[in-house]
C-alpha positions as CSV (number, residue, x, y, z in Angstrom):
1,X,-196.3,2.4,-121.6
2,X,-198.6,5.3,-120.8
3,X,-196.1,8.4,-120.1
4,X,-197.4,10.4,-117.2
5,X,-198.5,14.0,-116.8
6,X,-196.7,15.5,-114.0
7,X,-199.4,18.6,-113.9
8,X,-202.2,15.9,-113.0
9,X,-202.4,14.0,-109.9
10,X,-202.7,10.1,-110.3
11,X,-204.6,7.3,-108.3
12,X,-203.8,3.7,-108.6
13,X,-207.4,2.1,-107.9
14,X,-206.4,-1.8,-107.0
15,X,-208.8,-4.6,-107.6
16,X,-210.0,-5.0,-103.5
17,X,-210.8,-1.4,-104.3
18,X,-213.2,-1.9,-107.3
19,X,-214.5,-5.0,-105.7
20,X,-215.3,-3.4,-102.3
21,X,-216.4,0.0,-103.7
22,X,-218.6,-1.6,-106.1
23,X,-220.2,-3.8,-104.0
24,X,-220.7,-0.5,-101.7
25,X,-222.7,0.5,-104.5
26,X,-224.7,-2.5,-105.0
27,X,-226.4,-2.2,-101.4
28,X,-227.7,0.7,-102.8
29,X,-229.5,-0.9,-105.7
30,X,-231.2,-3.4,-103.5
31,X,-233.5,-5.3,-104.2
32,X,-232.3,-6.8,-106.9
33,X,-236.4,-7.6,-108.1
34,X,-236.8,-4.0,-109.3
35,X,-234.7,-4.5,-112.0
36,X,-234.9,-5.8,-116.0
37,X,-230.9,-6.4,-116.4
38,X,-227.6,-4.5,-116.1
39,X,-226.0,-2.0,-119.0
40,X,-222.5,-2.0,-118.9
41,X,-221.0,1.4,-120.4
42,X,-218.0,0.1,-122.1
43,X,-215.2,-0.1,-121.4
44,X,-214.4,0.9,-118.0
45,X,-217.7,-0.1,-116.8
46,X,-217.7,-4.0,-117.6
47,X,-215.9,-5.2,-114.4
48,X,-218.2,-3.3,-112.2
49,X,-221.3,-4.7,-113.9
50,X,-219.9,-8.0,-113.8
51,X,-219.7,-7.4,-109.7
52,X,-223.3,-6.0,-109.3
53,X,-224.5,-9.0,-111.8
54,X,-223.0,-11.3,-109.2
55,X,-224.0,-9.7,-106.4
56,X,-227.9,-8.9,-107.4
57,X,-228.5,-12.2,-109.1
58,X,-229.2,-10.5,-112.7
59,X,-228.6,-13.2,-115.7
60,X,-229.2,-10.1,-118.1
61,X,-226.4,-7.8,-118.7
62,X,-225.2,-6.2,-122.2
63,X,-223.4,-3.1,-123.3
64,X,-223.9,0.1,-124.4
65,X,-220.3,0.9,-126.7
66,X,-219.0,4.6,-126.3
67,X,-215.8,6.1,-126.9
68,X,-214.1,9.4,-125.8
69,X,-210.5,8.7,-124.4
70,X,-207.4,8.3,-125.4
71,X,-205.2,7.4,-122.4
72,X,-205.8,10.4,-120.7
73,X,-206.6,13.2,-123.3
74,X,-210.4,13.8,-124.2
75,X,-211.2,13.7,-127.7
76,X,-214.4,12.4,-130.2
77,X,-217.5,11.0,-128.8
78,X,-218.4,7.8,-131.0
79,X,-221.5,5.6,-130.4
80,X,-220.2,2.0,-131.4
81,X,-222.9,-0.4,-130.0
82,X,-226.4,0.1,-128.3
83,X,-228.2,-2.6,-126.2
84,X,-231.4,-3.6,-128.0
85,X,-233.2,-4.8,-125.0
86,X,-232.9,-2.0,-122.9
87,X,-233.8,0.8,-125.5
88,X,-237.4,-0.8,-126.0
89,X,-238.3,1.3,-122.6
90,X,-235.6,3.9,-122.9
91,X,-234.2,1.6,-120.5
92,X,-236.7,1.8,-117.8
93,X,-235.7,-1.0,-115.3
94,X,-232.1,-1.0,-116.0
95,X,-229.2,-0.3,-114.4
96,X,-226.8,1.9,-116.7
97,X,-222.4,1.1,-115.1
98,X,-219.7,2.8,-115.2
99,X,-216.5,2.7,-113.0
100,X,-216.5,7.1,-113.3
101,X,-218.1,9.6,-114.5
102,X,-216.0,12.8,-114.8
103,X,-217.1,15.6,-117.1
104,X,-220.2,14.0,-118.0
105,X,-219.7,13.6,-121.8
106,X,-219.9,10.3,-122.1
107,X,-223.0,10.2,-119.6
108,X,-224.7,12.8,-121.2
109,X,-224.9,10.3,-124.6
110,X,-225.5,7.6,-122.7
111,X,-229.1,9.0,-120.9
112,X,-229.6,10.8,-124.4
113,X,-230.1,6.5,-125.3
114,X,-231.5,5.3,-122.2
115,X,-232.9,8.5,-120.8
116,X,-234.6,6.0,-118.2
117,X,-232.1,3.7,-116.9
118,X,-230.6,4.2,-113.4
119,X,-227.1,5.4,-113.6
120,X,-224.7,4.0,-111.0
121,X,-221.0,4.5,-110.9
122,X,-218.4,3.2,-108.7
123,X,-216.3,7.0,-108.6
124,X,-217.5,10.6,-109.6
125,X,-216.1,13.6,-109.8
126,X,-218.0,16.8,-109.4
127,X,-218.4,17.8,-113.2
128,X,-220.2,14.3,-114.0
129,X,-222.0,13.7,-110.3
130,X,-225.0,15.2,-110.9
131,X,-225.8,12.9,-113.8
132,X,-225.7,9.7,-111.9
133,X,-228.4,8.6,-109.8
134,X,-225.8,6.0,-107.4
135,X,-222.3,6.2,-106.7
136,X,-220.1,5.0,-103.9
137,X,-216.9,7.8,-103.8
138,X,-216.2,11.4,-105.1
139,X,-213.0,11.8,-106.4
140,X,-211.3,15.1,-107.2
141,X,-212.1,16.5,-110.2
142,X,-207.9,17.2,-111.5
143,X,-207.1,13.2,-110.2
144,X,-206.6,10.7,-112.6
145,X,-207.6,7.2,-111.8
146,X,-205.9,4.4,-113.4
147,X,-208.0,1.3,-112.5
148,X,-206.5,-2.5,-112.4
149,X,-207.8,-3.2,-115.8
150,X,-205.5,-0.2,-117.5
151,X,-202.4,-0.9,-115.6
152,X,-200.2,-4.2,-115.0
153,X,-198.2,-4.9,-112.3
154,X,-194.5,-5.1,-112.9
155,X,-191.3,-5.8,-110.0
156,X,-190.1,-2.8,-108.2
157,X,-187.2,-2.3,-106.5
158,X,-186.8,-1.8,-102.3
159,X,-186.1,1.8,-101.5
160,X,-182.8,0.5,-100.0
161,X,-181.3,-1.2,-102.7
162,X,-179.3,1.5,-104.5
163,X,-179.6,-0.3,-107.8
């Protein structure tokens, strides 16, 4: 269990969140014909792609593999995967998910490899927003979002029962 950081403030993002912000975010990648296949930016971005795939029709999706966090401190920036397809046109006719972009690090690498794809996320905060080219929500820069995928749910007890 993920201890948390009482000098940062938390949001629970539920799964009729994702799914309704994300599909926000799809009407503004209409129409679906303009584009060559989805990019998912792993990890965080696999459930949103898997909405916009749905929603847009688009058979083609694969990942591009970075890794910077670990639960919620910052550290190395690794490149563990590309997607072949999409870097044949600097991925020109792509669209490049992610649930958040927040300082930009991660983004930065990933339009360094696909310096043509369309970057859409579902949140940004103001550090990271300027990178992406679609994105439903800004969120607070200091707020830590815990999305459905990261968290489980578990029993809790009514305010009135004592315990």
């Amino acid at each position: 269990m993920v201890q948390l950081r009482d000098d940062i403030e938390h949001h629970i993002v539920t799964w009729a969140e994702v799914h309704r912000d994300t599909r926000s975010l799809v009407r503004k990648l209409l129409p679906s014909s303009r584009w060559n296949g989805i990019v998912a930016l792993t990890r965080g971005g696999l459930v949103p792609a898997a909405i916009v795939a749905r929603e847009l029709s688009i058979h083609t999706v694969d990942t591009l593999c970075i890794t910077t966090y670990d639960e919620q401190v910052q550290g190395r920036l690794r490149v563990l995967k590309t997607p072949d397809a999409a870097l044949q046109d600097g991925g020109a006719g792509w669209i490049l998910v992610d649930d958040l972009v927040d300082t930009g690090t991660t983004l930065q690498e990933a339009k360094r490899i696909l310096p043509k794809a369309h970057v859409a996320t579902v949140y940004a905060k103001p550090k990271g927003a300027a990178l992406v080219d679609s994105y439903v929500r800004e969120i607070a820069q200091d707020v830590w979002m815990f999305f459905p995928w990261d968290t489980e749910p578990q029993y809790a007890r009514p305010l009135a029962d004592p315990g």
